[in-house]
N, CA, C and O atoms as a GROMACS GRO file, in nm:
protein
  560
    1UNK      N    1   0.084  -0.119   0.000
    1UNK     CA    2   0.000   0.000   0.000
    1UNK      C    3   0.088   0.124   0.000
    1UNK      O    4   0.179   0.128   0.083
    2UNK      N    5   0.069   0.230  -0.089
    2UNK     CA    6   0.131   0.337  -0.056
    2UNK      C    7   0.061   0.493  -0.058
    2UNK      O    8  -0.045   0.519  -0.115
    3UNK      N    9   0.133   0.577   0.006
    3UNK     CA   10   0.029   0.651   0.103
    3UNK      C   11   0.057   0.794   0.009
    3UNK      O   12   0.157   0.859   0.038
    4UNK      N   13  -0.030   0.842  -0.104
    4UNK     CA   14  -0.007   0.971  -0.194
    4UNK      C   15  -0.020   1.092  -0.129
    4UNK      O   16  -0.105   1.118  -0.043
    5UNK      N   17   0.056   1.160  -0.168
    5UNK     CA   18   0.059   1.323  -0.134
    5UNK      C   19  -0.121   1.392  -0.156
    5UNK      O   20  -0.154   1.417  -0.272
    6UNK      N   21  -0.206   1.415  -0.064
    6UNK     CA   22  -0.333   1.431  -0.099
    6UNK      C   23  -0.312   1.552  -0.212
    6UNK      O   24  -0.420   1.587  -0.260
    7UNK      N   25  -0.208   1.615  -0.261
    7UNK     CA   26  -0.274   1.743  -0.382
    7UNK      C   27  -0.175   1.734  -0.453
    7UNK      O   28  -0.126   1.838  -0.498
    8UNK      N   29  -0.116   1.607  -0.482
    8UNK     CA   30  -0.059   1.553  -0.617
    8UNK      C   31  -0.092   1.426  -0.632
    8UNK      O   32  -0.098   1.411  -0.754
    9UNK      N   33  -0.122   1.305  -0.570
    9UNK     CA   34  -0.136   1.216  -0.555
    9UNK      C   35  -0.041   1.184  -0.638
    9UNK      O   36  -0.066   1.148  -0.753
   10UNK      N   37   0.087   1.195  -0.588
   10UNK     CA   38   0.223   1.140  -0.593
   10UNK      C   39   0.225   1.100  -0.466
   10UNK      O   40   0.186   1.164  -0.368
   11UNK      N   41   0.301   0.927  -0.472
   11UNK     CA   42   0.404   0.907  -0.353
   11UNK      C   43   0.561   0.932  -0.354
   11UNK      O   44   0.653   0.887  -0.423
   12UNK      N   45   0.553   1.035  -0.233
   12UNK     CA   46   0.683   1.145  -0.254
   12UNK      C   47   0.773   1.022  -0.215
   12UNK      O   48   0.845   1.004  -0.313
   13UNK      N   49   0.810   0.915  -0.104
   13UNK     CA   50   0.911   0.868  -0.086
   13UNK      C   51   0.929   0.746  -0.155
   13UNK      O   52   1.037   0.688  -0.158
   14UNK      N   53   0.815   0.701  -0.218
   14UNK     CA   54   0.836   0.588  -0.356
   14UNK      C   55   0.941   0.660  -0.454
   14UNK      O   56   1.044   0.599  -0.480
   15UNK      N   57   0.921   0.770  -0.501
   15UNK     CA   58   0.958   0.842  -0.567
   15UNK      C   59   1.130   0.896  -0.548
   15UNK      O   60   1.226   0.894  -0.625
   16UNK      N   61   1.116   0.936  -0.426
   16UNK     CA   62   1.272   0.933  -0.310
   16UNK      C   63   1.383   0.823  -0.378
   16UNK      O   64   1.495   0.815  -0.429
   17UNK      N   65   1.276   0.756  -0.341
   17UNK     CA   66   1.384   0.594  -0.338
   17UNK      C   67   1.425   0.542  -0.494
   17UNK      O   68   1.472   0.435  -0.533
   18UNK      N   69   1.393   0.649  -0.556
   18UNK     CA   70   1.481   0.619  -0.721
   18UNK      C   71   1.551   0.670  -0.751
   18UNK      O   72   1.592   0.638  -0.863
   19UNK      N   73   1.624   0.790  -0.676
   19UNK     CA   74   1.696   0.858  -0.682
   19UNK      C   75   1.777   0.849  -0.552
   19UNK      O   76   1.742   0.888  -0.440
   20UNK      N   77   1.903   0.783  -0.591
   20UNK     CA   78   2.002   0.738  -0.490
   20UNK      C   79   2.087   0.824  -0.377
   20UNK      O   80   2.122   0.802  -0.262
   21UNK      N   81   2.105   0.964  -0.499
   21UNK     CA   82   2.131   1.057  -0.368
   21UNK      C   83   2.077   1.091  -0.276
   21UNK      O   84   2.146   1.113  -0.176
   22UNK      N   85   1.940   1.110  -0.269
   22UNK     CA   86   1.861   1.099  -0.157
   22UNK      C   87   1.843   1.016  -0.090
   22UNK      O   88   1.735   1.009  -0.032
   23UNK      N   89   1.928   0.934  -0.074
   23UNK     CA   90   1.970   0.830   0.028
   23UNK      C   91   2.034   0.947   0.138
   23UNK      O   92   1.975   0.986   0.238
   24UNK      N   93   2.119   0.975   0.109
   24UNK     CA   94   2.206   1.070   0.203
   24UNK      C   95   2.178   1.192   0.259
   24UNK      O   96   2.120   1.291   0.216
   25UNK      N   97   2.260   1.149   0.424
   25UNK     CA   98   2.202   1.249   0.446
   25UNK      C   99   2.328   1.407   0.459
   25UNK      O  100   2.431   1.427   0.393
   26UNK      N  101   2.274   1.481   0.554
   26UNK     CA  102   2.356   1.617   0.584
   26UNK      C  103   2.316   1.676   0.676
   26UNK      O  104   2.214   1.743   0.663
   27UNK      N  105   2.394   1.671   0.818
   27UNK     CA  106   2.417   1.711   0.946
   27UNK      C  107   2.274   1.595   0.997
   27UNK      O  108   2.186   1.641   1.070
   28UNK      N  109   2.269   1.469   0.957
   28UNK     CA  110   2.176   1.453   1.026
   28UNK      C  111   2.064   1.426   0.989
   28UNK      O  112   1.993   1.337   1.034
   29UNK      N  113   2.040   1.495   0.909
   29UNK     CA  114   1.872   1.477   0.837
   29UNK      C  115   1.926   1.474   0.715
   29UNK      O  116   2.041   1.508   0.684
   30UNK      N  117   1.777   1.401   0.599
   30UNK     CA  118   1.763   1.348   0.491
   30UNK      C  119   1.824   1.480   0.409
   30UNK      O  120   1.819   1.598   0.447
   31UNK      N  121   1.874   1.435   0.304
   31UNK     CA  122   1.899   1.561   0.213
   31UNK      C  123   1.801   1.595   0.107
   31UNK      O  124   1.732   1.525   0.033
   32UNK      N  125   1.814   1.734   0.123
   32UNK     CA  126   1.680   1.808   0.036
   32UNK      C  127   1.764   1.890  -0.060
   32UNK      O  128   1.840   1.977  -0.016
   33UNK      N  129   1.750   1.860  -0.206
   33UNK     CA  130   1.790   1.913  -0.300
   33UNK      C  131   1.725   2.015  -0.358
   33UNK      O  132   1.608   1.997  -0.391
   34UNK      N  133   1.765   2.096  -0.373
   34UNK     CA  134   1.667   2.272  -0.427
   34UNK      C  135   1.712   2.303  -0.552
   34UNK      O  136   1.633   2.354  -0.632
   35UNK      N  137   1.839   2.279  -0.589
   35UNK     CA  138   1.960   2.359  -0.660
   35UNK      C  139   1.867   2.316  -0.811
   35UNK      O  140   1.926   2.352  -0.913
   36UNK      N  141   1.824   2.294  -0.819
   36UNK     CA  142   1.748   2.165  -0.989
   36UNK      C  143   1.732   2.284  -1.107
   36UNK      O  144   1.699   2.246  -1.220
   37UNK      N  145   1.759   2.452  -1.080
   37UNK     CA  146   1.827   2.519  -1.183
   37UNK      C  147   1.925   2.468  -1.227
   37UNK      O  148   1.922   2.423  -1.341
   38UNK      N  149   2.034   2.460  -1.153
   38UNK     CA  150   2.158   2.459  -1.192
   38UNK      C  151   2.207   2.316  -1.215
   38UNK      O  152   2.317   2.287  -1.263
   39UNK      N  153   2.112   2.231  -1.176
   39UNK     CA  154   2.206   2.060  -1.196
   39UNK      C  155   2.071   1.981  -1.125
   39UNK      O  156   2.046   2.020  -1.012
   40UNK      N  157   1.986   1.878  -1.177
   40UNK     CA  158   1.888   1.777  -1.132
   40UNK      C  159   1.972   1.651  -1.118
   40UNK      O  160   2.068   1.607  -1.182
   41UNK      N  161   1.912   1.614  -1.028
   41UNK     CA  162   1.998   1.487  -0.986
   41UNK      C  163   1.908   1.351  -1.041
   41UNK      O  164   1.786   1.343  -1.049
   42UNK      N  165   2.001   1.256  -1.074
   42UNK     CA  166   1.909   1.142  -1.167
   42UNK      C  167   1.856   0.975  -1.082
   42UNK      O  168   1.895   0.910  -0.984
   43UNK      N  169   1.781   0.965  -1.156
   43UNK     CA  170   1.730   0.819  -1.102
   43UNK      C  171   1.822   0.753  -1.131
   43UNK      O  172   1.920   0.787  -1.197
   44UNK      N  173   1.790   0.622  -1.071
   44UNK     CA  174   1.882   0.459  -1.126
   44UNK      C  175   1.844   0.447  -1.248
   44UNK      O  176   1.928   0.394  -1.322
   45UNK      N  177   1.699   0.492  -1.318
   45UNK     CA  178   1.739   0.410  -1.452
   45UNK      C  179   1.819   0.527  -1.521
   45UNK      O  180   1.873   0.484  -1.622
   46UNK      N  181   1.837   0.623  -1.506
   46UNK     CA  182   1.881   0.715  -1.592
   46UNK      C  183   2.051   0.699  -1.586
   46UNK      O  184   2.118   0.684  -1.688
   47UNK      N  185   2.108   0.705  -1.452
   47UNK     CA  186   2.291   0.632  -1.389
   47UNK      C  187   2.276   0.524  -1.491
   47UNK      O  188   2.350   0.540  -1.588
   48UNK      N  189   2.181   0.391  -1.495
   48UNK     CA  190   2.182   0.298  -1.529
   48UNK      C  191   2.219   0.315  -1.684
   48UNK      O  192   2.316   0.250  -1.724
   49UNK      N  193   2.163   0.381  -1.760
   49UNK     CA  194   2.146   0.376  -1.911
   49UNK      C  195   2.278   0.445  -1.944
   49UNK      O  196   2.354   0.434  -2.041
   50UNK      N  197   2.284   0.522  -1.830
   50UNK     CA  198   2.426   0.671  -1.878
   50UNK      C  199   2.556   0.545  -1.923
   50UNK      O  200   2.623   0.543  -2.026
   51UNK      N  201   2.561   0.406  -1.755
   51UNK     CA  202   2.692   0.379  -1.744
   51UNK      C  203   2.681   0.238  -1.879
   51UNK      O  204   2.765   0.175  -1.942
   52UNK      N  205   2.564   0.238  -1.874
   52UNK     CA  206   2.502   0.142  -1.991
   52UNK      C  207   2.610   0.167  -2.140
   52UNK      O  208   2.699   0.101  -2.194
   53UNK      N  209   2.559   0.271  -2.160
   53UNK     CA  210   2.613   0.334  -2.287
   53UNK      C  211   2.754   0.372  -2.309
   53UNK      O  212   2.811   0.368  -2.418
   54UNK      N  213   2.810   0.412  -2.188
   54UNK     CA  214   2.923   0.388  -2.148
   54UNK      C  215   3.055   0.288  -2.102
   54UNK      O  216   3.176   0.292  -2.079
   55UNK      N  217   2.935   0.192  -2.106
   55UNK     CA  218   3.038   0.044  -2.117
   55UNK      C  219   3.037  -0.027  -2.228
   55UNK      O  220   3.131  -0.102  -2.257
   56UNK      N  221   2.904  -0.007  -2.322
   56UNK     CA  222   2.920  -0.040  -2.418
   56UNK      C  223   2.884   0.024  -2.597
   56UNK      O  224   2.897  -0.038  -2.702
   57UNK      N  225   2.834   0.177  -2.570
   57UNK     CA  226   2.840   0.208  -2.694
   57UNK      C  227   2.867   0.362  -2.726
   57UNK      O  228   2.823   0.427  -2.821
   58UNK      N  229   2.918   0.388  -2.663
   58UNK     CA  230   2.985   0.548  -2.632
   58UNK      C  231   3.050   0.594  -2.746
   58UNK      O  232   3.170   0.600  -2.773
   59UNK      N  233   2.937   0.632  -2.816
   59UNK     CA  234   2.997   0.721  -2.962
   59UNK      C  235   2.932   0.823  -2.976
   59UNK      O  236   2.818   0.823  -2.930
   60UNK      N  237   2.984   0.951  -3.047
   60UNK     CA  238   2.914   1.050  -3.146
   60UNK      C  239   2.781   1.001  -3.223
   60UNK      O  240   2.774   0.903  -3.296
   61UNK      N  241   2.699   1.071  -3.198
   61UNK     CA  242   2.578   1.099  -3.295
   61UNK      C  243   2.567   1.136  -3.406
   61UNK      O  244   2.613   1.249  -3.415
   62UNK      N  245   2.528   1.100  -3.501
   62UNK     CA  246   2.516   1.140  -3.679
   62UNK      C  247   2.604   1.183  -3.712
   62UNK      O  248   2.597   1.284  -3.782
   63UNK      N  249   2.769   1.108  -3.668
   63UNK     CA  250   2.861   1.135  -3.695
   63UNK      C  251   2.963   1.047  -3.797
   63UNK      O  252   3.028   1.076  -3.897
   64UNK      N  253   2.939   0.907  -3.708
   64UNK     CA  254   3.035   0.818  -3.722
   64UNK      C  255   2.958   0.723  -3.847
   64UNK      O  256   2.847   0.767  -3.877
   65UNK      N  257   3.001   0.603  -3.920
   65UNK     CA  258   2.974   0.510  -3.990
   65UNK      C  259   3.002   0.380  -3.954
   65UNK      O  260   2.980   0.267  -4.000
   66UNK      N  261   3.066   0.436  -3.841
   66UNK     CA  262   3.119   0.292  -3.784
   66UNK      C  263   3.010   0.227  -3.679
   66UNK      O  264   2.915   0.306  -3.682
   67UNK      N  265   2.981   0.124  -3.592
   67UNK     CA  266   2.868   0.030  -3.578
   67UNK      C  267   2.812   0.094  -3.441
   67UNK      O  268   2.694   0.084  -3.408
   68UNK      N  269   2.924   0.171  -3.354
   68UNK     CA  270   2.893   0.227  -3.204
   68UNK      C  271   2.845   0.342  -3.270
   68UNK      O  272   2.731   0.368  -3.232
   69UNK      N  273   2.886   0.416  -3.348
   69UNK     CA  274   2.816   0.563  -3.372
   69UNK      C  275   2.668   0.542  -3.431
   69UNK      O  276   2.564   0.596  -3.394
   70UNK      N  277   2.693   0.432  -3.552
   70UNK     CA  278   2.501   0.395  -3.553
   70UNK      C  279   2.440   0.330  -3.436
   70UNK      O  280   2.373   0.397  -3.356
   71UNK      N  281   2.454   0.233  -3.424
   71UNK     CA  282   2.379   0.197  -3.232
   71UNK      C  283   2.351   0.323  -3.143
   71UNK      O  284   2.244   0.312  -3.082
   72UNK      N  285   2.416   0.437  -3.119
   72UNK     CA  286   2.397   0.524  -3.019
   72UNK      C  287   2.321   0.629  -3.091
   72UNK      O  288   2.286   0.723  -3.020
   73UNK      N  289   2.286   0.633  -3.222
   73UNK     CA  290   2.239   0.738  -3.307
   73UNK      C  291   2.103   0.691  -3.294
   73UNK      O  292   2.014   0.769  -3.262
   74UNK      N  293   2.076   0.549  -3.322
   74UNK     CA  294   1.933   0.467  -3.327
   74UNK      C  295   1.896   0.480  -3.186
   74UNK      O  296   1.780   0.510  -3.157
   75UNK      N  297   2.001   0.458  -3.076
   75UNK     CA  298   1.940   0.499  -2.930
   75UNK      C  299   1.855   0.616  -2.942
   75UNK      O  300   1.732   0.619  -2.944
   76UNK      N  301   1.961   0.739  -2.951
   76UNK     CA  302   1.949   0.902  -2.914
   76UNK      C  303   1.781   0.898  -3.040
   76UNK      O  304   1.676   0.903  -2.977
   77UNK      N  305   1.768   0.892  -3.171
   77UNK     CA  306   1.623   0.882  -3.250
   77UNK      C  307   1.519   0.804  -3.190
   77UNK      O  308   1.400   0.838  -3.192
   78UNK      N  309   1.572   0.678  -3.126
   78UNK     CA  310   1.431   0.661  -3.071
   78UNK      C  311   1.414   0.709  -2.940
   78UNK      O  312   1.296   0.733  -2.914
   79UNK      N  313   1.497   0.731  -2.846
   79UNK     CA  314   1.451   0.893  -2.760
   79UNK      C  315   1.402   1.002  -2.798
   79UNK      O  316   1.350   1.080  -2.719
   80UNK      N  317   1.411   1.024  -2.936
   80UNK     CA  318   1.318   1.155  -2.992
   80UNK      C  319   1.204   1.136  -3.011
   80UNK      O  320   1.116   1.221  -2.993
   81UNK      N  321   1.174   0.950  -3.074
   81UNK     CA  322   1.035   0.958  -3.102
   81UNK      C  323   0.981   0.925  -2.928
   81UNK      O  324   0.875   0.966  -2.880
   82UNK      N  325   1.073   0.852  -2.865
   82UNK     CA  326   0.953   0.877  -2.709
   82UNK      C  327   0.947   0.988  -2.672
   82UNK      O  328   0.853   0.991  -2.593
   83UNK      N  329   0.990   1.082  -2.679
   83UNK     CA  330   0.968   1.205  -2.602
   83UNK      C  331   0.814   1.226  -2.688
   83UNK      O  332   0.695   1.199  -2.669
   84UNK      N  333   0.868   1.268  -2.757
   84UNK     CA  334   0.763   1.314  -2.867
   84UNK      C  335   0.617   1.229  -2.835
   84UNK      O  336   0.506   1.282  -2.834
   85UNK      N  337   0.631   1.155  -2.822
   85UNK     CA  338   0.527   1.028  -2.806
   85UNK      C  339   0.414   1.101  -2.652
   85UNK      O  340   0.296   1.126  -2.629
   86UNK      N  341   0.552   1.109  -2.583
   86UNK     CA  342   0.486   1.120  -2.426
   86UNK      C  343   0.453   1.285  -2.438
   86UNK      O  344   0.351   1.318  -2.377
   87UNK      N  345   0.517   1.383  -2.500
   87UNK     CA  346   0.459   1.525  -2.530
   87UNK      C  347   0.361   1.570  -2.619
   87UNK      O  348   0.337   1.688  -2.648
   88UNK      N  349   0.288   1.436  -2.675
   88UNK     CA  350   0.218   1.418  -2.778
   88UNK      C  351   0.266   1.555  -2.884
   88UNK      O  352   0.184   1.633  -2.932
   89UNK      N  353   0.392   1.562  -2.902
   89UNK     CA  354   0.427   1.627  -3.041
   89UNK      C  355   0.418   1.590  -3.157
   89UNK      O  356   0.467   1.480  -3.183
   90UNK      N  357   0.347   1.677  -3.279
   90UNK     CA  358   0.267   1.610  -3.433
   90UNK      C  359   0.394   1.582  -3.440
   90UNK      O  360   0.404   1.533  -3.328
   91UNK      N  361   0.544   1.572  -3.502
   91UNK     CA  362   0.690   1.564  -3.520
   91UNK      C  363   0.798   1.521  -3.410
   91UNK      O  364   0.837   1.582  -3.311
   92UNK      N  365   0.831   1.403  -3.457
   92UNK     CA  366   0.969   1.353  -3.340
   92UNK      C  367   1.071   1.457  -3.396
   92UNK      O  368   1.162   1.460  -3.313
   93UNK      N  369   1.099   1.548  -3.500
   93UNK     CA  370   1.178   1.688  -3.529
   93UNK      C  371   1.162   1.777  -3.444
   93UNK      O  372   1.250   1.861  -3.423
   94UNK      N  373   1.018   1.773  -3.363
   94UNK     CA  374   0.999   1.862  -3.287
   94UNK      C  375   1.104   1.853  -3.158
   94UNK      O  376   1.122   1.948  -3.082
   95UNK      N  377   1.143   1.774  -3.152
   95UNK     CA  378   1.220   1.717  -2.987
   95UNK      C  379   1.374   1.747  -3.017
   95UNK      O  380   1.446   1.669  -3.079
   96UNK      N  381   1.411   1.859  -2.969
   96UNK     CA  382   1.542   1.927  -2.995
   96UNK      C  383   1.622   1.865  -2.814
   96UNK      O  384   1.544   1.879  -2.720
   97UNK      N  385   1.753   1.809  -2.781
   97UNK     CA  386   1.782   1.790  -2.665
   97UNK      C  387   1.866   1.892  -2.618
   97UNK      O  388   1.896   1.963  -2.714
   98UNK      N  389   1.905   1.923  -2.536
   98UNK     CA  390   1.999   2.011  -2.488
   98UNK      C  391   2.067   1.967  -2.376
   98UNK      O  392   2.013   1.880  -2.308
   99UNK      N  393   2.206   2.022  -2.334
   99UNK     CA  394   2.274   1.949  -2.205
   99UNK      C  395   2.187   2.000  -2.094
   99UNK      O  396   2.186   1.920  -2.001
  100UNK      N  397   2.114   2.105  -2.074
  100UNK     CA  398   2.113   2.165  -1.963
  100UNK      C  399   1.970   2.270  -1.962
  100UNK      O  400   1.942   2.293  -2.080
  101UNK      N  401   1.881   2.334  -1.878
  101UNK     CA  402   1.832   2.396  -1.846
  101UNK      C  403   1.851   2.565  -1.946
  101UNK      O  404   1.772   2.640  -2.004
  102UNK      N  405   1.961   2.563  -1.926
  102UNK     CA  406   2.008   2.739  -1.954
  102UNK      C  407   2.051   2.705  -2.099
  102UNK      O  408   2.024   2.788  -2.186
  103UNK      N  409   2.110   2.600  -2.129
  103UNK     CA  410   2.115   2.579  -2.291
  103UNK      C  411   1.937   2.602  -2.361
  103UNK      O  412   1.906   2.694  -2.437
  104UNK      N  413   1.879   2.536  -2.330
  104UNK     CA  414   1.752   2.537  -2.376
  104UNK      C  415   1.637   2.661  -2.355
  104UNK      O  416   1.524   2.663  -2.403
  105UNK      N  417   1.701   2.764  -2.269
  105UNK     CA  418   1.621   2.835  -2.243
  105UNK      C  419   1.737   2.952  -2.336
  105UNK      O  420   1.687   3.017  -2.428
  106UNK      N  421   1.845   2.966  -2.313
  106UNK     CA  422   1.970   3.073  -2.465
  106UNK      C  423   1.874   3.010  -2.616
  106UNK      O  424   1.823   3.081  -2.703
  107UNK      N  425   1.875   2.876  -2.608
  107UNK     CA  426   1.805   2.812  -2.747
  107UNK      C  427   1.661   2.905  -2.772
  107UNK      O  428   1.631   2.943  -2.884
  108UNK      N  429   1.602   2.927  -2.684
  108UNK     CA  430   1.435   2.940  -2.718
  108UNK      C  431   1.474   3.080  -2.734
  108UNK      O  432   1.454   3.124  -2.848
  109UNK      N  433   1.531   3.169  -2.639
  109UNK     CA  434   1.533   3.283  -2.677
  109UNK      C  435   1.598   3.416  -2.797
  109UNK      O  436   1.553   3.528  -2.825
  110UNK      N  437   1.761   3.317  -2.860
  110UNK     CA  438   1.775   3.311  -2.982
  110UNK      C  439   1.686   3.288  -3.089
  110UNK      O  440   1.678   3.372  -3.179
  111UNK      N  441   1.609   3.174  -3.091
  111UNK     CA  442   1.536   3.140  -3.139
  111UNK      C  443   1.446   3.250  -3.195
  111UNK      O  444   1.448   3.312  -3.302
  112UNK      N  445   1.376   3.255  -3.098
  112UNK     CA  446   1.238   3.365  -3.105
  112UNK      C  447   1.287   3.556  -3.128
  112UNK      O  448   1.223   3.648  -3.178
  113UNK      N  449   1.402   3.552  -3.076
  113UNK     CA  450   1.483   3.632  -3.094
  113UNK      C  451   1.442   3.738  -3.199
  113UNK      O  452   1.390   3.849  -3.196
  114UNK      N  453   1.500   3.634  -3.312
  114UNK     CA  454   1.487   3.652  -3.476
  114UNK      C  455   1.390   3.676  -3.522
  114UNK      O  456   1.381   3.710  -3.640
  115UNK      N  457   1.273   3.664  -3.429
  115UNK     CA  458   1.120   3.673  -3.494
  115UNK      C  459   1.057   3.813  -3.442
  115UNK      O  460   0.963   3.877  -3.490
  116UNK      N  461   1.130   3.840  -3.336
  116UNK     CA  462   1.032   3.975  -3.279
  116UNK      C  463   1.075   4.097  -3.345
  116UNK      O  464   1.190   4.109  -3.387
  117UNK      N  465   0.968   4.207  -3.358
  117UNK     CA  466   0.993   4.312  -3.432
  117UNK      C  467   0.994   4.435  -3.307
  117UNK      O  468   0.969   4.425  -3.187
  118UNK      N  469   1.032   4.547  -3.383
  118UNK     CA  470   1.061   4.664  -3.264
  118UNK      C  471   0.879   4.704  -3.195
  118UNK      O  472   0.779   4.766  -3.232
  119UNK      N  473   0.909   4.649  -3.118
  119UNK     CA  474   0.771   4.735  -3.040
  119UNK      C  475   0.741   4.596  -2.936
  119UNK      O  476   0.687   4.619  -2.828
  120UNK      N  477   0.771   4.476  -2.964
  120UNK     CA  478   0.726   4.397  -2.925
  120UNK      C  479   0.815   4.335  -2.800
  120UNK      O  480   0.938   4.327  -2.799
  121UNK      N  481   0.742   4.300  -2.716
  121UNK     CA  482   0.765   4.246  -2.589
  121UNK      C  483   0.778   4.121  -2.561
  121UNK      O  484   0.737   4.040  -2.643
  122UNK      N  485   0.842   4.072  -2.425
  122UNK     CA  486   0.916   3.938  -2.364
  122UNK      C  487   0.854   3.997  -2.227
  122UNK      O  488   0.873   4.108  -2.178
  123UNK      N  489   0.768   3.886  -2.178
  123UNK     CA  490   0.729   3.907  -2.051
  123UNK      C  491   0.785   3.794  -1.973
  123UNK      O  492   0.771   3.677  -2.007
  124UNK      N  493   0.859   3.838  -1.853
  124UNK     CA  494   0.922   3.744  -1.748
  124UNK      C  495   0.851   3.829  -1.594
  124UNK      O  496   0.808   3.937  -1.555
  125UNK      N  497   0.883   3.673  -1.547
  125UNK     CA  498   0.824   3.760  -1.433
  125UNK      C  499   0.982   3.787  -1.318
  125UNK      O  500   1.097   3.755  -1.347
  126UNK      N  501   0.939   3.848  -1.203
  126UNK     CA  502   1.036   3.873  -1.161
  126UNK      C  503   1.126   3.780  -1.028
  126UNK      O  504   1.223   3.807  -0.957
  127UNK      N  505   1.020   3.642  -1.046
  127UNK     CA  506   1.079   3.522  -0.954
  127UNK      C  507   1.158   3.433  -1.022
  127UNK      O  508   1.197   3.324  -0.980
  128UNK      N  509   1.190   3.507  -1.178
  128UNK     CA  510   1.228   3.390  -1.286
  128UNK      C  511   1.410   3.373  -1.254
  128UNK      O  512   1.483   3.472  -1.251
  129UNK      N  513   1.461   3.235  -1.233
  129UNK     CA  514   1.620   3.248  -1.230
  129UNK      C  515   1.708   3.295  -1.303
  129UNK      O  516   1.671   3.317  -1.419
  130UNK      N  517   1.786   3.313  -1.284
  130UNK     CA  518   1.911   3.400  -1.375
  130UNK      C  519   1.926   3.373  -1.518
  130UNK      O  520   1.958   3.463  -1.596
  131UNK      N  521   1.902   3.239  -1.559
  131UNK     CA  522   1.924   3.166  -1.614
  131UNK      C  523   1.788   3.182  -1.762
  131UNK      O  524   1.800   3.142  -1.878
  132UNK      N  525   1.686   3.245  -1.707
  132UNK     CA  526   1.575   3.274  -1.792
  132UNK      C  527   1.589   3.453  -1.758
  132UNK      O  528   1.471   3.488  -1.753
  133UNK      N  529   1.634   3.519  -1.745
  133UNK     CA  530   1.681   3.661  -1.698
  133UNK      C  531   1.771   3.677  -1.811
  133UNK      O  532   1.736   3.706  -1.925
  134UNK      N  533   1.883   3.658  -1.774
  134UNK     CA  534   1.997   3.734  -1.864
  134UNK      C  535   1.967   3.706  -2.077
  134UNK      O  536   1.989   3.778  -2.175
  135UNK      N  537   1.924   3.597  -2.062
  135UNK     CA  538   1.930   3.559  -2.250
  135UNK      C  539   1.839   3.660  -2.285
  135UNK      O  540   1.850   3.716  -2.394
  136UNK      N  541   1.742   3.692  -2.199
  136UNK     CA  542   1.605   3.779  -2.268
  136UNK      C  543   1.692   3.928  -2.245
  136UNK      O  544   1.731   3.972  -2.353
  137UNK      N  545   1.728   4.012  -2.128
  137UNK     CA  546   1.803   4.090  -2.140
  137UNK      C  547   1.914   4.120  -2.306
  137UNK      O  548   1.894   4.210  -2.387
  138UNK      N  549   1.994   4.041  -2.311
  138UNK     CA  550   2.093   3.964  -2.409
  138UNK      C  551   2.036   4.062  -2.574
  138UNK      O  552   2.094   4.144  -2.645
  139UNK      N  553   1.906   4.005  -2.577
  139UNK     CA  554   1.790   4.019  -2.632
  139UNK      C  555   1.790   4.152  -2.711
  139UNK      O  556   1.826   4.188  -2.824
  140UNK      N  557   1.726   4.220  -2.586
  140UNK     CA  558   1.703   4.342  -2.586
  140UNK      C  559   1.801   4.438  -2.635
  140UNK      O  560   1.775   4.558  -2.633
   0.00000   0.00000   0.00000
């Protein structure tokens, strides 16, 4: 039986327990991670697949011709079509990856960048992290 958060009906420590650093603790008590701008910490299957790929097919993407660069290319495409799948996006093209948080948010705002004309506005609010702050500034 497990006991859900009544206004997510998530179970928060089912959930805990897939993510190994939260095993540990600091001064004592469980550790509580906040920082998830700057760096999210990963489950076992995600360690799992990383050291996966890393023991056995650790190549460049749409690079190589050789048998590890196709194997890890057919990995990384059919991660595009699941994403896509689970974001119900019309296009697995649609599913661009990025290393990081602030890559993807420089991406969107370059992006859109190019499209806005003089008069037109970028609304942020003012609880937004640095990280969605400065590219739109950048911008301007």
């Amino acid at each position: 039986m497990t006991v859900a958060d009544n206004r997510t009906g998530m179970n928060m420590p089912e959930i805990r327990a897939h993510f190994p650093i939260l095993n540990e603790t600091v001064h004592g008590r469980p550790l509580v991670f906040l920082d998830s701008a700057a760096s999210s910490q990963k489950p076992d299957v995600v360690i799992e697949a990383m050291r996966d790929a890393a023991y056995h097919q650790y190549a460049n993407i749409h690079r190589g011709l050789h048998w590890m660069s196709e194997r890890t290319t057919e990995a990384y495409e059919r991660a595009r079509y699941d994403v896509a799948r689970l974001l119900n996006a019309p296009d697995h093209r649609e599913i661009v990856f990025t290393r990081n948080s602030t890559e993807a948010i420089n991406l969107v705002a370059h992006s859109f960048g190019s499209m806005l004309k003089p008069g037109q506005a970028v609304l942020i609010s003012e609880l937004e992290h640095h990280a969605n702050i400065v590219p739109w500034l950048m911008l301007r």
